[in-house]
ROSE-4610 file (N, C-alpha, C; in Angstrom, 1 decimal, always signed):
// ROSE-4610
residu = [X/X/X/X/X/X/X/X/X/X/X/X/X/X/X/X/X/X/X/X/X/X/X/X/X/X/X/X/X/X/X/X/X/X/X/X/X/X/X/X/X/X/X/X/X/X/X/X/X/X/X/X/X/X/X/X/X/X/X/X/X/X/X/X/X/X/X/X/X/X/X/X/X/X/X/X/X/X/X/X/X/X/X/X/X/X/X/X/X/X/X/X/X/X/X/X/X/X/X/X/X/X/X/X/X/X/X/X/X/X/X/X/X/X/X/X/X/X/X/X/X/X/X/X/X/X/X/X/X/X/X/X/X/X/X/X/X/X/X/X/X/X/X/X/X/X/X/X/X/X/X/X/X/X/X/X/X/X/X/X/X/X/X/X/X/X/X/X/X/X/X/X/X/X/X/X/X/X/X/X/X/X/X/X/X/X/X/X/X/X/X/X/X/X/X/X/X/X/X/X/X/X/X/X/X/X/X/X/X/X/X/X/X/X/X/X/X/X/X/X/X/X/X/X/X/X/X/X/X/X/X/X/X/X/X/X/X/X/X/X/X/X/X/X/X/X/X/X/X/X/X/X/X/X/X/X/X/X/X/X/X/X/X/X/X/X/X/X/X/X/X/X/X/X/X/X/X/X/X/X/X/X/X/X/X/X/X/X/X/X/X/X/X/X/X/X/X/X/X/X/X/X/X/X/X/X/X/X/X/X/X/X/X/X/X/X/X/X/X/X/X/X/X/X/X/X/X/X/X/X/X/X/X/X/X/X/X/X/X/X/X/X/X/X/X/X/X/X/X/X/X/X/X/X/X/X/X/X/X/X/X/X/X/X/X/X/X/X/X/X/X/X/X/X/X/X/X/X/X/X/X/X/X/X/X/X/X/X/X/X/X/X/X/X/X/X/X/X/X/X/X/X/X/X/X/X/X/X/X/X/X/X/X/X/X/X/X/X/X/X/X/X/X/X/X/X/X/X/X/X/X/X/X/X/X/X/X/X/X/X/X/X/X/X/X/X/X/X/X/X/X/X/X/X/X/X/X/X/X/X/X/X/X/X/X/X/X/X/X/X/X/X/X/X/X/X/X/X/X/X/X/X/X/X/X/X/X/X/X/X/X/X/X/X/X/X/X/X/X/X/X/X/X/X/X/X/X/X/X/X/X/X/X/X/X/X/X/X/X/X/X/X/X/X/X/X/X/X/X/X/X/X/X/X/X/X/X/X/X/X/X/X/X/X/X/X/X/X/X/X/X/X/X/X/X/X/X/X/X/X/X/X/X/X/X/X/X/X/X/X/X/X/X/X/X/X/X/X/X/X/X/X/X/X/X/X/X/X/X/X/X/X/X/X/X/X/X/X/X/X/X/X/X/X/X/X/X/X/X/X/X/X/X/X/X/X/X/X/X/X/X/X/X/X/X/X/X/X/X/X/X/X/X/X/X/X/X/X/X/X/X/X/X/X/X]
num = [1/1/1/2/2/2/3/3/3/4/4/4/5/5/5/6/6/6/7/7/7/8/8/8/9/9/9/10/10/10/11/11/11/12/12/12/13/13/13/14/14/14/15/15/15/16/16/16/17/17/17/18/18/18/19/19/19/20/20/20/21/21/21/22/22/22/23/23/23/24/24/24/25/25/25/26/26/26/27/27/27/28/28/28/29/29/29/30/30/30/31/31/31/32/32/32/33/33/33/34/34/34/35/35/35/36/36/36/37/37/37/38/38/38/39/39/39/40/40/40/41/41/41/42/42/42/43/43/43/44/44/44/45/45/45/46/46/46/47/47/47/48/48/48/49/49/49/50/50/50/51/51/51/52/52/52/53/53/53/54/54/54/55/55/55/56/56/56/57/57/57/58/58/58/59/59/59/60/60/60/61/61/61/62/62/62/63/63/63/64/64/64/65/65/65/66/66/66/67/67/67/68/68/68/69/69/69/70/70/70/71/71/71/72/72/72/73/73/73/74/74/74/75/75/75/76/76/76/77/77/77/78/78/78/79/79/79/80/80/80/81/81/81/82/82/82/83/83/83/84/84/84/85/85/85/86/86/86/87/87/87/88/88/88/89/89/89/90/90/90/91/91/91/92/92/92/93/93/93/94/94/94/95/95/95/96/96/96/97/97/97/98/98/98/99/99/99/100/100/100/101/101/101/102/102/102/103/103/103/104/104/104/105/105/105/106/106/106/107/107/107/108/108/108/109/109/109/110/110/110/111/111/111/112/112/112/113/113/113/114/114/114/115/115/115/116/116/116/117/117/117/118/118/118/119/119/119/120/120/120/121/121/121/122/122/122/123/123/123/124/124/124/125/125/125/126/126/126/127/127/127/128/128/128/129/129/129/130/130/130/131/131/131/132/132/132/133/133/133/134/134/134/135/135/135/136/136/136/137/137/137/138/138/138/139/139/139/140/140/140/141/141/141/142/142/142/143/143/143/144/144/144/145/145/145/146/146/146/147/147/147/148/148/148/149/149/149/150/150/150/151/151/151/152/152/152/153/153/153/154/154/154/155/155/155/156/156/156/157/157/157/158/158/158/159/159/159/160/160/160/161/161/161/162/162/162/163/163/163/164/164/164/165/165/165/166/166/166/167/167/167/168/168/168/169/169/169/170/170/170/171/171/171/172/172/172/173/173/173/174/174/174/175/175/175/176/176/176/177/177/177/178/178/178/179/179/179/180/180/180/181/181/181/182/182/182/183/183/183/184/184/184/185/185/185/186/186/186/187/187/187/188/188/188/189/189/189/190/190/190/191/191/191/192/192/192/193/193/193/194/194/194/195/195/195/196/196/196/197/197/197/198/198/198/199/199/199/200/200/200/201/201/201/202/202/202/203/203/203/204/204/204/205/205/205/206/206/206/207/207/207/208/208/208/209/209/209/210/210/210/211/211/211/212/212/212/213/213/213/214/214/214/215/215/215]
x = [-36.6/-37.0/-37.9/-38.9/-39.8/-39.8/-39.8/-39.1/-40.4/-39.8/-41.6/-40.9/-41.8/-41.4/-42.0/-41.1/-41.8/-41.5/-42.4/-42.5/-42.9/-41.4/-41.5/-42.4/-42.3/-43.3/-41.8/-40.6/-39.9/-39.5/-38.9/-38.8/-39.1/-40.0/-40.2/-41.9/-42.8/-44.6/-45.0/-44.4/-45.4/-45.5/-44.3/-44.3/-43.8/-43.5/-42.9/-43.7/-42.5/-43.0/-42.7/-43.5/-43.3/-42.1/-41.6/-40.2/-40.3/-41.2/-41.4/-42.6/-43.1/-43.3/-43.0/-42.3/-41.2/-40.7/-39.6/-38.5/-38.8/-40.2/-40.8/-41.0/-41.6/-42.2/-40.7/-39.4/-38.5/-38.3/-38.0/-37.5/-38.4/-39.7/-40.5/-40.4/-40.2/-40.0/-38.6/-37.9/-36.7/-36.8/-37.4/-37.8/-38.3/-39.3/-39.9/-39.7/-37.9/-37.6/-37.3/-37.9/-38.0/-37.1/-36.8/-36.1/-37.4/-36.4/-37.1/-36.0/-37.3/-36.3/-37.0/-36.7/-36.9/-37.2/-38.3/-38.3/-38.6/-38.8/-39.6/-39.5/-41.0/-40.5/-39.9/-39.2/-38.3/-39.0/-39.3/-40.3/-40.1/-40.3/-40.0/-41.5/-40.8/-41.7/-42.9/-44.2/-45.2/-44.7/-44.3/-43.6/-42.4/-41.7/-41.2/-41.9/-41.5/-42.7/-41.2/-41.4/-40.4/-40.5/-40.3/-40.7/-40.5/-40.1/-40.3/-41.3/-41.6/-42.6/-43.6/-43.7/-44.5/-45.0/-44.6/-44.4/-43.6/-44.4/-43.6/-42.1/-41.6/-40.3/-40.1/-39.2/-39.0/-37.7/-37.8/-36.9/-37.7/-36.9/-37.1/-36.4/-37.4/-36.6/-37.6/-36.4/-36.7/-37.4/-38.5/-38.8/-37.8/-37.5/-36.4/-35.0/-34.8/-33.4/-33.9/-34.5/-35.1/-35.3/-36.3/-36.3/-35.3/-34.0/-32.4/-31.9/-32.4/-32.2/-32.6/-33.9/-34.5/-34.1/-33.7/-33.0/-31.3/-30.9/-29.6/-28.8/-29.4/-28.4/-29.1/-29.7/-29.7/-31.2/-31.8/-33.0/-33.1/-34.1/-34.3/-35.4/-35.1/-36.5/-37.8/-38.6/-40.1/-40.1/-39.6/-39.6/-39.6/-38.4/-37.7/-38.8/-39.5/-40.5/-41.4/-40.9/-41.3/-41.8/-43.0/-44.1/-44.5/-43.4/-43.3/-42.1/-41.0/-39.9/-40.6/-41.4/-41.9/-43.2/-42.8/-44.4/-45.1/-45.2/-45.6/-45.5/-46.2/-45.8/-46.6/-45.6/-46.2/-46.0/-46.9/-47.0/-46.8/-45.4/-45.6/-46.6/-47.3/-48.1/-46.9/-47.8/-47.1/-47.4/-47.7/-48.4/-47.9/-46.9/-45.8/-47.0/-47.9/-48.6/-49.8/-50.2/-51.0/-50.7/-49.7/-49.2/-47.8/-47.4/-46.5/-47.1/-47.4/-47.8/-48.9/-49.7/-50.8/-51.5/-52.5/-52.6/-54.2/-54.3/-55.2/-55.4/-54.3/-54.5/-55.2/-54.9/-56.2/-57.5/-56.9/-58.2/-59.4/-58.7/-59.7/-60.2/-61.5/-61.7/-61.9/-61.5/-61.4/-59.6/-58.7/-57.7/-56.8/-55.6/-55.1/-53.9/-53.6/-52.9/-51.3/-50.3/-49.2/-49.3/-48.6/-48.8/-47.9/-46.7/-46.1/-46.7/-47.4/-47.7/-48.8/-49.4/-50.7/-50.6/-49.7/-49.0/-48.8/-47.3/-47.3/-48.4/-49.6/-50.7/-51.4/-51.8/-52.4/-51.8/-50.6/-49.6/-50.1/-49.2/-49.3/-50.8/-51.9/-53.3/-53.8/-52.9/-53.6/-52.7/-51.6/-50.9/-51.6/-52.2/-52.8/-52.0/-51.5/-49.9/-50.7/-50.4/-50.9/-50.2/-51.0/-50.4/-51.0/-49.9/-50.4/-50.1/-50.6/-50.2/-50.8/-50.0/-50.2/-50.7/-51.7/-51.8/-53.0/-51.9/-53.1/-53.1/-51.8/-51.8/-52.6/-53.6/-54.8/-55.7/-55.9/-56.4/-55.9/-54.7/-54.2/-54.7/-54.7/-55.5/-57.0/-57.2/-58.8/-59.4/-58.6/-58.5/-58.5/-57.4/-57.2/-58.1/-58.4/-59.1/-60.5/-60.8/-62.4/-62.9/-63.7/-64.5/-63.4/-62.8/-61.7/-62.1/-61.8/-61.9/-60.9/-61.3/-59.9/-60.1/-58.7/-59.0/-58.1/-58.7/-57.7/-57.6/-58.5/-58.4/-59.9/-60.1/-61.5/-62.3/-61.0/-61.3/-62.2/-63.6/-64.6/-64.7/-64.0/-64.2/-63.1/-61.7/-61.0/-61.8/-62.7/-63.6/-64.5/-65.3/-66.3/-65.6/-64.3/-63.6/-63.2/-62.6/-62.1/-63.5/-65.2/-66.0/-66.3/-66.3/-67.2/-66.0/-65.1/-64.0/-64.8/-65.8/-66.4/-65.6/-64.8/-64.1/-65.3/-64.9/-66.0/-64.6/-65.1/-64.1/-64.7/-63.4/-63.5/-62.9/-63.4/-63.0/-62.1/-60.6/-59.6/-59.0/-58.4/-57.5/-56.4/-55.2/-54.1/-53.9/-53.0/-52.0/-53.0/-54.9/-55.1/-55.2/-55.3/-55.0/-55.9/-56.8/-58.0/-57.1/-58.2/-57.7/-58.5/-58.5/-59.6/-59.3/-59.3/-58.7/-59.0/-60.3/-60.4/-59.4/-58.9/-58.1/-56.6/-56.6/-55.2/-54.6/-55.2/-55.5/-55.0/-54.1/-54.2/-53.8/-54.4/-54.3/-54.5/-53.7/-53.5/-53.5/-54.2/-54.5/-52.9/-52.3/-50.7/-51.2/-50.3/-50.3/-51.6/-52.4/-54.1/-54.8/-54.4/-54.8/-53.5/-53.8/-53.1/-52.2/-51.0/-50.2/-49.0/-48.0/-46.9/-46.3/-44.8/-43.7/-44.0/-44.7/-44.6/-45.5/-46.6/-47.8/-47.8/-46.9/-46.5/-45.7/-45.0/-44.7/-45.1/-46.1/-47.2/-48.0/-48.3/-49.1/-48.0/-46.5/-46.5/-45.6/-45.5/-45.3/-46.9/-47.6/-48.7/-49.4/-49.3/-48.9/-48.4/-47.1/-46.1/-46.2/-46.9/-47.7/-48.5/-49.4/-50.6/-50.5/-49.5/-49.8/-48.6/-47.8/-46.8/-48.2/-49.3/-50.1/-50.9/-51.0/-52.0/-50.8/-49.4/-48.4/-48.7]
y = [+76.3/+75.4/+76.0/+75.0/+75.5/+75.8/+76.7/+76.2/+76.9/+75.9/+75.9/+76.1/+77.5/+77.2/+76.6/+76.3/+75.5/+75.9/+75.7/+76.9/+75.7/+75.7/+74.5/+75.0/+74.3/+75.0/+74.6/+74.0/+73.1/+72.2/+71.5/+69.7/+68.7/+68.1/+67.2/+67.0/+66.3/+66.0/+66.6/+66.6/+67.1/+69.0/+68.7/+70.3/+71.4/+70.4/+71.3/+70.9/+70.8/+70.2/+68.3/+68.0/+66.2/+65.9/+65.2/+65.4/+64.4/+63.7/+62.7/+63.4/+64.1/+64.8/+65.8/+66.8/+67.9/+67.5/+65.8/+65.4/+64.7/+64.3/+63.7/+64.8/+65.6/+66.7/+67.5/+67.4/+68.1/+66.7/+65.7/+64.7/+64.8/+64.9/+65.2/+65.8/+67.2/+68.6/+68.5/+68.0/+67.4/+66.5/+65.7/+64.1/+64.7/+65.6/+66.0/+67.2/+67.5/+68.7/+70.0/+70.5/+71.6/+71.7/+73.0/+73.8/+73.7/+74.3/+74.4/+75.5/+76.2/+77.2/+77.0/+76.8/+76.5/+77.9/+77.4/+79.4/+79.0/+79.3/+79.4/+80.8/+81.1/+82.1/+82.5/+83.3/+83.7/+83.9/+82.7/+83.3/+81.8/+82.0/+81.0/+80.1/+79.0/+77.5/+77.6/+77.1/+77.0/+76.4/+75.3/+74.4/+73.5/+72.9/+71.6/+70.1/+69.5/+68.4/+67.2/+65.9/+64.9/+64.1/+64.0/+62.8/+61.1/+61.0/+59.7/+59.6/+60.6/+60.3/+60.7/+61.9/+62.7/+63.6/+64.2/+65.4/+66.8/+67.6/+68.7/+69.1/+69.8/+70.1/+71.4/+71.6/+72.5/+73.8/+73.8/+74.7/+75.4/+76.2/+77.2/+76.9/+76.6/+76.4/+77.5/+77.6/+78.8/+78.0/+78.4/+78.0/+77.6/+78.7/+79.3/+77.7/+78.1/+77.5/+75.7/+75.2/+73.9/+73.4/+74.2/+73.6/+73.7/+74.3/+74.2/+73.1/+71.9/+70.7/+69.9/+70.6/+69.6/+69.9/+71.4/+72.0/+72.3/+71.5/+71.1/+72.5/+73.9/+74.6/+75.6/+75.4/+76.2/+76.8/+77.6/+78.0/+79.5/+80.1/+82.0/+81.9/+83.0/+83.7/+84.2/+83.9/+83.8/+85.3/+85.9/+87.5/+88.0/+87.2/+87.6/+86.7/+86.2/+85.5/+86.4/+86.6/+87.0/+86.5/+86.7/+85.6/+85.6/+86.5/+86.7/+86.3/+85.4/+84.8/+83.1/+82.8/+81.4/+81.3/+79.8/+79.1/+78.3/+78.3/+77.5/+77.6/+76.9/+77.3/+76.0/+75.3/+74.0/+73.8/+73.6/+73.4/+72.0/+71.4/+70.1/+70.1/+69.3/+69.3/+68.8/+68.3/+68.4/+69.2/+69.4/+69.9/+71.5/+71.2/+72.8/+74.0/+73.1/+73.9/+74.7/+73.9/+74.4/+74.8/+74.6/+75.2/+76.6/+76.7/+77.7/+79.0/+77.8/+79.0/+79.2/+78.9/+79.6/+78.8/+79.0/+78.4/+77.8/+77.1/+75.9/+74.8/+74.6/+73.3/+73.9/+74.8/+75.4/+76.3/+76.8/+77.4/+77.4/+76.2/+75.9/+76.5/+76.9/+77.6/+79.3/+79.6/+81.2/+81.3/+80.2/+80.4/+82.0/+82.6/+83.5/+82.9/+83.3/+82.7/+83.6/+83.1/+83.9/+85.2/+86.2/+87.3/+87.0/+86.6/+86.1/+85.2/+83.8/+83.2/+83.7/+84.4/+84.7/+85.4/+86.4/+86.8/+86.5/+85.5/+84.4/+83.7/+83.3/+82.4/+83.6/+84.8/+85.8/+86.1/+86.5/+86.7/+85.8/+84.5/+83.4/+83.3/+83.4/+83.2/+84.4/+85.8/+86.7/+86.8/+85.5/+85.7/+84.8/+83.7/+83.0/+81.6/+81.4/+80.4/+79.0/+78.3/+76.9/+76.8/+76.7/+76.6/+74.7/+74.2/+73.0/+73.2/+72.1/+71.2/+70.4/+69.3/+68.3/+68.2/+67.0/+66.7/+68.0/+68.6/+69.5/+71.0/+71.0/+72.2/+73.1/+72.2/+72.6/+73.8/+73.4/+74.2/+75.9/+76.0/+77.4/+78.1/+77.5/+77.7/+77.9/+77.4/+77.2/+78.8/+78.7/+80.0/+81.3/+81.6/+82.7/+82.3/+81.5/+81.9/+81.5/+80.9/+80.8/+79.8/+80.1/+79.6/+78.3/+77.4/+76.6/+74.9/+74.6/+72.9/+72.2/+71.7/+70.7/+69.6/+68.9/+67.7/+67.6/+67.3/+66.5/+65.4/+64.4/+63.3/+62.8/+62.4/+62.3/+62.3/+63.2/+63.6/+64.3/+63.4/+64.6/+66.1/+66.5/+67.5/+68.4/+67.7/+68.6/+69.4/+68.3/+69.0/+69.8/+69.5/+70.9/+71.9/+71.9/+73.2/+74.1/+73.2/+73.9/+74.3/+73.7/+73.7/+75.2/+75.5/+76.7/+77.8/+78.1/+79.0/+79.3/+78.6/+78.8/+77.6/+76.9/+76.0/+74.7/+74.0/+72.5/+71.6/+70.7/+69.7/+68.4/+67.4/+66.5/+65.2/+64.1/+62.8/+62.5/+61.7/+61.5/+60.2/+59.8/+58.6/+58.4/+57.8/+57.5/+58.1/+59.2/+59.4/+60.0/+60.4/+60.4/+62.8/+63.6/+64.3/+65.6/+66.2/+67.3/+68.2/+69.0/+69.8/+70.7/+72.4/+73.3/+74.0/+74.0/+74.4/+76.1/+76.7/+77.8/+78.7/+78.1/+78.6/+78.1/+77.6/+76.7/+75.7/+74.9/+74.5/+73.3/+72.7/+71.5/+70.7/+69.4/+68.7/+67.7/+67.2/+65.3/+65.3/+63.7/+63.7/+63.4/+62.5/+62.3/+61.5/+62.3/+61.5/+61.9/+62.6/+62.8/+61.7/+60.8/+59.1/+58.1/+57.0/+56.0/+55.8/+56.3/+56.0/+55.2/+55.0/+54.5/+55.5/+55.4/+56.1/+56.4/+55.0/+54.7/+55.6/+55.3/+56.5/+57.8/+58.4/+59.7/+60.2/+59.0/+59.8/+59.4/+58.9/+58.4/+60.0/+60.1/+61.5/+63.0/+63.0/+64.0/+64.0/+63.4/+63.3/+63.3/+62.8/+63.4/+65.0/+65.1/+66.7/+67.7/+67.2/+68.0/+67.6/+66.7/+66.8/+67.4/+67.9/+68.5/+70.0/+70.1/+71.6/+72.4/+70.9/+71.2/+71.4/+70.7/+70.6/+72.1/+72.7/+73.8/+75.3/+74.8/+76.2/+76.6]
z = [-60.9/-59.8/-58.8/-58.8/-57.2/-56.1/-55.4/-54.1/-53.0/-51.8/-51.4/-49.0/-48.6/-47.5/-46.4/-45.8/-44.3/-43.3/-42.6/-41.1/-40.1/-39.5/-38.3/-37.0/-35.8/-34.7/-33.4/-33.6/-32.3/-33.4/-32.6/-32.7/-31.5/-32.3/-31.1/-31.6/-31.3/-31.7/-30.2/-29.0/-28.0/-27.6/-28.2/-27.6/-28.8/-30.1/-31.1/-32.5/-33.6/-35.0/-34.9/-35.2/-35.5/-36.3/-35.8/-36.6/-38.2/-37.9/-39.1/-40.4/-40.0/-40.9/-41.5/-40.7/-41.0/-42.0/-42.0/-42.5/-43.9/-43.7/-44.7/-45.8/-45.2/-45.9/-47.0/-45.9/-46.6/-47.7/-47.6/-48.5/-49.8/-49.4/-51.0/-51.5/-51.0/-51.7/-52.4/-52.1/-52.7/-54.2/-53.6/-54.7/-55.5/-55.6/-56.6/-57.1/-57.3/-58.0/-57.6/-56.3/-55.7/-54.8/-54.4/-53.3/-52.1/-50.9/-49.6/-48.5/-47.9/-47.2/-45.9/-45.2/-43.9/-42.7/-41.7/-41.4/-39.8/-38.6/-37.8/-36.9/-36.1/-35.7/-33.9/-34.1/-33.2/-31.3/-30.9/-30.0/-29.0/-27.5/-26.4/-26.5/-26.7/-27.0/-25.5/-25.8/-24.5/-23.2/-23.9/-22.8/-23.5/-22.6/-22.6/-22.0/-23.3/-22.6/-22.8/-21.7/-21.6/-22.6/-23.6/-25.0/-24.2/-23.3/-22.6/-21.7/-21.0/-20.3/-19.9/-21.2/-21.2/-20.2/-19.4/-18.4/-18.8/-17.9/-18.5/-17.5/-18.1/-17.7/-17.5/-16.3/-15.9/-16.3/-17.9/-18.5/-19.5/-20.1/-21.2/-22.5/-23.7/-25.2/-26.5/-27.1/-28.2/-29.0/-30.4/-31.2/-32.7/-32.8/-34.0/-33.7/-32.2/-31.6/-31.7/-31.4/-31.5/-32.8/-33.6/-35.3/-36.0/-35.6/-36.3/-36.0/-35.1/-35.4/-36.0/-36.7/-38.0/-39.0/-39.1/-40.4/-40.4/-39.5/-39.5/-39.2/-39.0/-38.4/-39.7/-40.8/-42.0/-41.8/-41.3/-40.7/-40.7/-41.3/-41.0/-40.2/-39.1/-38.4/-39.5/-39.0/-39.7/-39.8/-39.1/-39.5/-41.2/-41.6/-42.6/-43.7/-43.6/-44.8/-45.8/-47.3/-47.8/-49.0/-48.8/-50.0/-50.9/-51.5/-53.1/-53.6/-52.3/-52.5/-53.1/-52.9/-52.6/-53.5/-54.1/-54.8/-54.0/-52.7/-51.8/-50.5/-49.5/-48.0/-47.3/-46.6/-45.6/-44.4/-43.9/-42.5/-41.7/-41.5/-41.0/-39.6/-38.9/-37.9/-36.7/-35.4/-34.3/-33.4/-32.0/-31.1/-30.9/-31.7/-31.7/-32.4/-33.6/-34.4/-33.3/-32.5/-31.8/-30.6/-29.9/-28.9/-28.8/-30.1/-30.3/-31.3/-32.5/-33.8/-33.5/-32.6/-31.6/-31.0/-29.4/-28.8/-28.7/-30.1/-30.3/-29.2/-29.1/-28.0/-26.9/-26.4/-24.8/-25.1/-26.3/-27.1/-27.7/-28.8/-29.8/-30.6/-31.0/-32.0/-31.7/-30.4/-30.0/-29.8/-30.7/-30.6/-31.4/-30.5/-31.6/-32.0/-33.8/-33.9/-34.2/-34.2/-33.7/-35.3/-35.2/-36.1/-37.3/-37.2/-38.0/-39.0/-38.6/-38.9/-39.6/-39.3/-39.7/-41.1/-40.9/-41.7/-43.6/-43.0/-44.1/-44.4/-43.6/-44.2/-45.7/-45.0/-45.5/-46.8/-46.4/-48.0/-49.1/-48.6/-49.8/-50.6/-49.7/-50.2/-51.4/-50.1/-51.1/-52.8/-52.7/-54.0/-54.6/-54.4/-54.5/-54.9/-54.0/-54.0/-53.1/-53.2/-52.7/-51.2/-50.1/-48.9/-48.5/-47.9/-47.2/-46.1/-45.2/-43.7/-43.7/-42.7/-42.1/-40.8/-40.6/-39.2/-38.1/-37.0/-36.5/-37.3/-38.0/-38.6/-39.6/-40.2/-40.8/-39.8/-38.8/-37.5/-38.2/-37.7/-38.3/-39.9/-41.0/-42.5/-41.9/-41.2/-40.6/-40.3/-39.2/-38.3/-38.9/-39.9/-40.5/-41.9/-42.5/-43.9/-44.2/-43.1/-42.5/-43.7/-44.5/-45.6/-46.0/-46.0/-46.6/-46.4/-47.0/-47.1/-46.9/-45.7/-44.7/-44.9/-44.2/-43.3/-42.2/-40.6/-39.9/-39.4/-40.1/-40.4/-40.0/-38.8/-38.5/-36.8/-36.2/-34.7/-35.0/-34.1/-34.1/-33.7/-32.3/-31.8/-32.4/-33.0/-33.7/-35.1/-35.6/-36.7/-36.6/-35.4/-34.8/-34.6/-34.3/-33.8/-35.4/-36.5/-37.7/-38.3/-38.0/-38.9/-38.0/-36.6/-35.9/-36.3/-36.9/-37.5/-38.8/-39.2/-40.6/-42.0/-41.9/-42.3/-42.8/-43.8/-44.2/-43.7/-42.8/-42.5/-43.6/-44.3/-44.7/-44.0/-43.7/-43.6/-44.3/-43.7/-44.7/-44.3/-44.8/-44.4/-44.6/-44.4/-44.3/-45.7/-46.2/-47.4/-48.2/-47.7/-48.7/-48.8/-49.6/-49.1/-50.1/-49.2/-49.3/-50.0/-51.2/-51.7/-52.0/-51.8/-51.9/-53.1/-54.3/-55.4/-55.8/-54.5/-54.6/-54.1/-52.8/-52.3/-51.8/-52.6/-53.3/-51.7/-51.0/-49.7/-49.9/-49.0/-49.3/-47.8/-47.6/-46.0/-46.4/-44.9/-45.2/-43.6/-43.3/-41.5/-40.9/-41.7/-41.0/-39.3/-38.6/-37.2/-36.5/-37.4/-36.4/-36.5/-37.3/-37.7/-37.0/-36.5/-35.7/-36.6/-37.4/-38.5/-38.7/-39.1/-39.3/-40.1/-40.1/-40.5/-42.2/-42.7/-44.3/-44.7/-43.6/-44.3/-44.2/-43.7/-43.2/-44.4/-44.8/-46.0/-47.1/-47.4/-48.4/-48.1/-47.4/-47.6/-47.7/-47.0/-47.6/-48.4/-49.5/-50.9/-51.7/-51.2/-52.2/-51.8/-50.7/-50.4/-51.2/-51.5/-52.0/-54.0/-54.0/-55.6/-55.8/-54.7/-55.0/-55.1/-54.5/-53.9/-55.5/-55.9/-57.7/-58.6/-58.7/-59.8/-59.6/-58.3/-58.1/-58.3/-58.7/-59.0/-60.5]
């Protein structure tokens, strides 16, 4: 069996991992035969943001401690990720990606991106193992592997930013989902397009086929 990891950022789309793609993303990897090990790393979230009202809040939340509600309590520190355990590695999207696993959101393309993370990107590529993400988390693949073929759907200035990292941004649309076969890449726009729940997981189940056909 395949088993393929994912590296949350929080819970939550404002300040963490998108919960609907995280969940989506685990359900496919499921449906379609494979294992999934769940990881995030050990480190205090940018902010808290109010999912009602969108304001920030005036507390302190872990990364690791937050994405154990998407992964029900069953979750390792990203420390411990070794990428010769794994045929795969995905990145659900959600502001977590750019605000925790590094800080894209205020950055942009002079963003750093967290070491861990960077890390695991590095490994998997240099095994030459198929990494995905969704949504803004392409940004990160961007950042660290320069030369790569994206998509985050079709925000202009999110594409100037992945293209000035040295990256070719592609136009995408709902479910449909970019594939770099040199460097075993794979992205889908998810919630960087005005979406619904169906298409979210229309794309990551075709995600999670693409990235089976490139093992």
């Amino acid at each position: 069996m395949k088993t393929i990891a994912v590296i949350l950022s929080g819970c939550g789309v404002y300040d963490g991992a998108e919960i609907h793609e995280a969940t989506l993303s685990l359900y496919s990897i499921a449906k379609n035969g494979c294992a999934y090990k769940i990881f995030a790393p050990n480190i205090v979230q940018h902010h808290v943001i109010n999912h009602i009202t969108g304001e920030e809040m005036d507390e302190t939340r872990n990364v690791l401690v937050e994405s154990a509600r998407i992964a029900r309590g069953d979750i390792s520190p990203l420390s411990e990720f070794v990428a010769a355990d794994f045929d795969g590695l995905l990145f659900p999207g959600g502001f977590g990606a750019a605000k925790n696993l590094s800080d894209w959101a205020f950055k942009g393309p002079t963003a750093t991106i967290n070491q861990e993370v960077s890390d695991a990107i590095k490994c998997m590529a240099g095994l030459k193992k198929p990494i995905a993400a969704l949504c803004i988390a392409p940004v990160l693949i961007a950042k660290i592997l320069g030369d790569v073929e994206l998509t985050i759907g079709d925000n202009a200035d999110t594409a100037a930013g992945v293209e000035a990292v040295g990256a070719t941004h592609v136009i995408a649309t709902h479910g449909e989902v970019i594939i770099d076969k040199k460097h075993k890449v794979v992205t889908t726009p998810c919630y960087m397009l005005d979406a619904n729940i169906e298409q979210i997981g229309t794309g990551a189940e075709n995600v999670v086929k693409a990235m089976l056909e490139l093992m």
